[in-house]
N, C-alpha and C positions, 0 to 999 in steps of 0.2 A: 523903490520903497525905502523910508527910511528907518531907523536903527528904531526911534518911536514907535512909527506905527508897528512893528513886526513885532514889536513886545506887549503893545498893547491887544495884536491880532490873539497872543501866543496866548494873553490873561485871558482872551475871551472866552479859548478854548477848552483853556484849564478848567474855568468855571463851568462851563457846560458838560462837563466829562464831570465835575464832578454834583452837580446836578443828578446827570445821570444817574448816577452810582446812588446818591439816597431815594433817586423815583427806585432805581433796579430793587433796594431794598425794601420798599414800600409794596413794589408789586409782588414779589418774592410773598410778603407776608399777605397778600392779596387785601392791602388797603387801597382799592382804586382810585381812589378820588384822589387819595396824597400823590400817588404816583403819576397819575395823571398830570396833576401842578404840575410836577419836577419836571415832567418830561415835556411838559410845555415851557416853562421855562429853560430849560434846554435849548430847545429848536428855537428859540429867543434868543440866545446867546448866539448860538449855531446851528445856521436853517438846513447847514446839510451834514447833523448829526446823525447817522445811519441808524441808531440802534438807538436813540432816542427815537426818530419816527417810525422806526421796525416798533418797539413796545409800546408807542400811543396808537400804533393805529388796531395793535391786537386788544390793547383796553377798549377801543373801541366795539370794536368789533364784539366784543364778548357782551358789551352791554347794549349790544344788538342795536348798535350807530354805524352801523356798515355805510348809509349811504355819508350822514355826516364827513364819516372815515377817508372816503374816496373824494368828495369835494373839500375836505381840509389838506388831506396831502398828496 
């Protein structure tokens, strides 16, 4: 891998962590739908953001998209 890609992999990451971080405060305030975005943009960034798909899939779930929940991730 070269010096590139690995910094390009690193911005990806940054961005999705920081994603995260404004869904985590969107859901905190229990604005769903914002949080939701973020955290889909997230797993956009980063499909194997752990705690971005741990917190969509409990948005989901809350708004009673369980099965959605299970065939998206």
């Amino acid at each position: 891998m070269t010096a590139r890609y690995l910094s390009a992999m690193s911005a990806q990451i940054a961005q999705a962590d920081s994603l995260f971080l404004e869904g985590h405060g969107l859901y905190t305030a229990q604005q769903w739908e914002g949080a939701e975005e973020k955290f889909r943009a997230a797993i956009r960034k980063n499909p194997d953001h752990p705690r971005a798909i741990l917190f969509l899939g409990l948005i989901l779930q809350n708004q009673r998209k369980d099965y959605a929940a299970v065939l998206e991730l």
